[in-house]
C-alpha positions in Angstrom: -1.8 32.7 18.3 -0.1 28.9 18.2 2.8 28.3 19.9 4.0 24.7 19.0 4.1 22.4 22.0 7.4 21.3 23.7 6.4 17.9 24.0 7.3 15.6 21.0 4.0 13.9 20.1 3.6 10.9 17.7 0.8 8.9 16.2 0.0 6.6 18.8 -3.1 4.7 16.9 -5.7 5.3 14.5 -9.6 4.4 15.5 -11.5 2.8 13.1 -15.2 2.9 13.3 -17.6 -0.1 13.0 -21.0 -1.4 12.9 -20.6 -4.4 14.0 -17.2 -5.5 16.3 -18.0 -8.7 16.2 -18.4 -9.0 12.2 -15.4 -6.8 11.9 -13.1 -9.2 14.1 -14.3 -12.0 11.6 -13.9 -10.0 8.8 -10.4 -8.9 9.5 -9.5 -12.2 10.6 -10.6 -13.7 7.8 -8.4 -11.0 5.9 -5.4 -12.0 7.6 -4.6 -9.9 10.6 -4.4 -11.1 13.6 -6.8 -9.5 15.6 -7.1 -8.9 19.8 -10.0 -8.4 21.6 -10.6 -5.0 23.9 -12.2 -6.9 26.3 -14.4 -10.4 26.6 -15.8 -10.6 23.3 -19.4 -11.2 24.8 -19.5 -7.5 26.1 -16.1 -5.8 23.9 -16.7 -2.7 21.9 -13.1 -2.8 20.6 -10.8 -4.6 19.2 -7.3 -4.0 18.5 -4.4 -4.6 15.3 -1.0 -4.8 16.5 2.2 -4.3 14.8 5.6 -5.2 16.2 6.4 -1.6 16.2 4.8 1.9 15.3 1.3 3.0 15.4 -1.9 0.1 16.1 -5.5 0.4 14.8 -8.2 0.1 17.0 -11.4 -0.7 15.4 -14.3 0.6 17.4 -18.4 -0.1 17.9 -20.5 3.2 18.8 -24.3 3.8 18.3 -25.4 7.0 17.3 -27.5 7.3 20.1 -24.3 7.6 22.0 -24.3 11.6 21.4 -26.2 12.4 23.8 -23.5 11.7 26.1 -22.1 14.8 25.1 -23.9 16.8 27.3 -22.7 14.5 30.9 -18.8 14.2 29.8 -19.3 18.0 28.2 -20.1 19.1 32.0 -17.8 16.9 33.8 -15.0 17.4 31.4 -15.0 20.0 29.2 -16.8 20.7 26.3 -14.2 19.3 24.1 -14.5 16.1 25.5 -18.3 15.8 24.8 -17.5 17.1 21.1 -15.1 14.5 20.6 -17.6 11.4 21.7 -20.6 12.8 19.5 -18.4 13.3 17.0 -17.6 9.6 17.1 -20.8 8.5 18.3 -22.0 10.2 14.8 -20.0 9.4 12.3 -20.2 6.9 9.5 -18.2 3.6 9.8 -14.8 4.0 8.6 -11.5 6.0 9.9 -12.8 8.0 12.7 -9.9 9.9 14.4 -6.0 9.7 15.3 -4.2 9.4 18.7 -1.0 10.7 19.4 0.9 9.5 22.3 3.8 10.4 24.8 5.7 8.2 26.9 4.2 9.3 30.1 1.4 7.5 32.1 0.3 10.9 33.4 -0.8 14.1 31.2 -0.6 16.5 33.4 2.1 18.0 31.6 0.4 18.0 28.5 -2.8 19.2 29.7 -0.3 22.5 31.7 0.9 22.9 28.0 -2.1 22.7 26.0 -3.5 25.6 28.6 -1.0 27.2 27.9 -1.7 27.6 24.3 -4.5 29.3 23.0 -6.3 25.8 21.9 -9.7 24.8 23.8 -8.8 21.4 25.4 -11.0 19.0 27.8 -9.5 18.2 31.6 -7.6 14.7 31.8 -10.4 12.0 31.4 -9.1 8.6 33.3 -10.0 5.5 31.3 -10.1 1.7 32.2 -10.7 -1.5 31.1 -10.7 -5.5 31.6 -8.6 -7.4 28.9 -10.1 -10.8 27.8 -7.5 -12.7 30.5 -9.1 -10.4 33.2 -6.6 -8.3 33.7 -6.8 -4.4 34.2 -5.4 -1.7 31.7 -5.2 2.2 32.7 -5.1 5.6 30.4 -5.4 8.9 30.3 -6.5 11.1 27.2 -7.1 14.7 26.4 -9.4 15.9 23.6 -8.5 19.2 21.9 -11.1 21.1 19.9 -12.3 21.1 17.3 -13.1 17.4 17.2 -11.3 17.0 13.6 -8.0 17.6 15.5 -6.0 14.1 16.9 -6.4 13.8 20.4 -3.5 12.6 23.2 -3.5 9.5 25.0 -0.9 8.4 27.7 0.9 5.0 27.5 -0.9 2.1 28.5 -0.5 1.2 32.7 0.5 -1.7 32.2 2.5 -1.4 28.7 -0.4 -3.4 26.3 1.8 -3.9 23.0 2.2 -7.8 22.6 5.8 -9.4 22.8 5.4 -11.3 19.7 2.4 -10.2 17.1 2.5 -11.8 13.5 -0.1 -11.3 11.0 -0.9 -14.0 8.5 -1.5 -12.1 5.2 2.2 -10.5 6.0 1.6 -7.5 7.8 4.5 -5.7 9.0 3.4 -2.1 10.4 1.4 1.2 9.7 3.7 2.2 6.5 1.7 5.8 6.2 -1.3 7.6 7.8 -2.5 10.1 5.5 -4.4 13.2 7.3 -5.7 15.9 6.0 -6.4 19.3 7.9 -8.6 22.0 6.5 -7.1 25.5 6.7 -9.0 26.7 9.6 -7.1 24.0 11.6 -3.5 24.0 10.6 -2.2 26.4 13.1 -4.3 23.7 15.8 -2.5 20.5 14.6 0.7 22.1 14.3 0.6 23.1 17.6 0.2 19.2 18.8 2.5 17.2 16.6 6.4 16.2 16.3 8.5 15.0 14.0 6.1 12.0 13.1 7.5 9.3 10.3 3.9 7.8 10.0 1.9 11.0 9.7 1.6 12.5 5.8 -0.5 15.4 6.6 -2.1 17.1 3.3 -4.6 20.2 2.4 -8.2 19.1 2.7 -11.7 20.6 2.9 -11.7 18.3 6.4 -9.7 17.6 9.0 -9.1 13.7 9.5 -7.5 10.6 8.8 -7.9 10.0 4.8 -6.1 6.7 4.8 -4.0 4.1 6.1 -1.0 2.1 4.4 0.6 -1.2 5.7 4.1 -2.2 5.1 3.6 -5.7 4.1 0.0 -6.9 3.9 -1.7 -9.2 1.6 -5.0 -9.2 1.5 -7.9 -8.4 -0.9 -9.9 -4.7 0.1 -7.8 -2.3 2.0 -7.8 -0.7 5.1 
């Protein structure tokens, strides 16, 4: 049985997968957003869409061959955590999975409460990376399973959300997500989310992000 967590959890960002992060940066660009780099764009495999406030997209470059990693983070952290990077590693370019956040740098609370529930959950994986200024950025993240289900990432150590972000073709923030949940996995996602203003969660055959409106934005396609 579910038991819904204590902790308030929000949409934190969505991932976007791509084939190509460098032809994506120049194709968003050229769209109008303003678009940050993960890293040094010689070796990044991300890249990042803020908004002044609200939920950010990360758009995201992962061969397929990357699944077999699911057997080395599997063992070292839990088979959910494996799930979740084959799952990524093998999916088709387009919305790939949702984050929800907390406040805290640490999830070891979250991680107590998911363990708590009867919902298969990885150990805290500690990530890390190098902006393009050379600075360092820390995280935490847990993956619940099945993979379809959002996973939880801490805050950023240090905070990463630019002072000032403006976006050419007008921009303002993540209006809507839409995500839809197959039966099977209701009881599991409402076990992990809040009261979420972004989130518009609807029946599907699926379990994943449908869609994503902007409040704002001018620009020909969609996200």
């Amino acid at each position: 049985m579910f038991w819904r967590m204590r902790m308030k959890l929000r949409s934190s960002h969505v991932l976007c997968k791509v084939a190509d992060i460098s032809a994506a940066v120049r194709d968003f660009t050229g769209q109008g957003f303003t678009v940050t780099w993960g890293s040094r764009p010689d070796k990044a495999h991300n890249a990042l869409l803020w908004f002044p406030e609200g939920p950010f997209v990360e758009l995201f470059e992962l061969p397929a061959r990357a699944a077999v990693l699911r057997w080395p983070v599997g063992l070292r952290y839990g088979a959910p955590a494996g799930q979740r990077i084959a799952a990524w590693a093998r999916s088709a370019p387009g919305w790939a999975d949702l984050a929800l956040e907390t406040d805290a740098q640490h999830l070891r609370a979250e991680y107590a409460e998911l363990s708590r529930l009867d919902l298969p959950v990885s150990r805290i994986l500690k990530g890390r990376r190098t902006n393009p200024d050379g600075s360092k950025v820390g995280y935490q993240f847990l993956a619940p399973a099945p993979a379809g289900l959002p996973f939880i990432v801490s805050s950023y150590d240090p905070p990463q959300r630019p002072a000032e972000i403006a976006h050419p073709n007008g921009a303002k923030s993540v209006a809507r997500i839409r995500f839809g949940v197959a039966a099977q996995d209701r009881a599991g996602l409402e076990a992990l989310i809040g009261p979420d203003p972004w989130l518009d969660v609807v029946p599907a055959e699926q379990t994943g992000v449908q869609s994503v409106e902007l409040n704002g934005a001018q620009f020909a396609g969609g996200l």
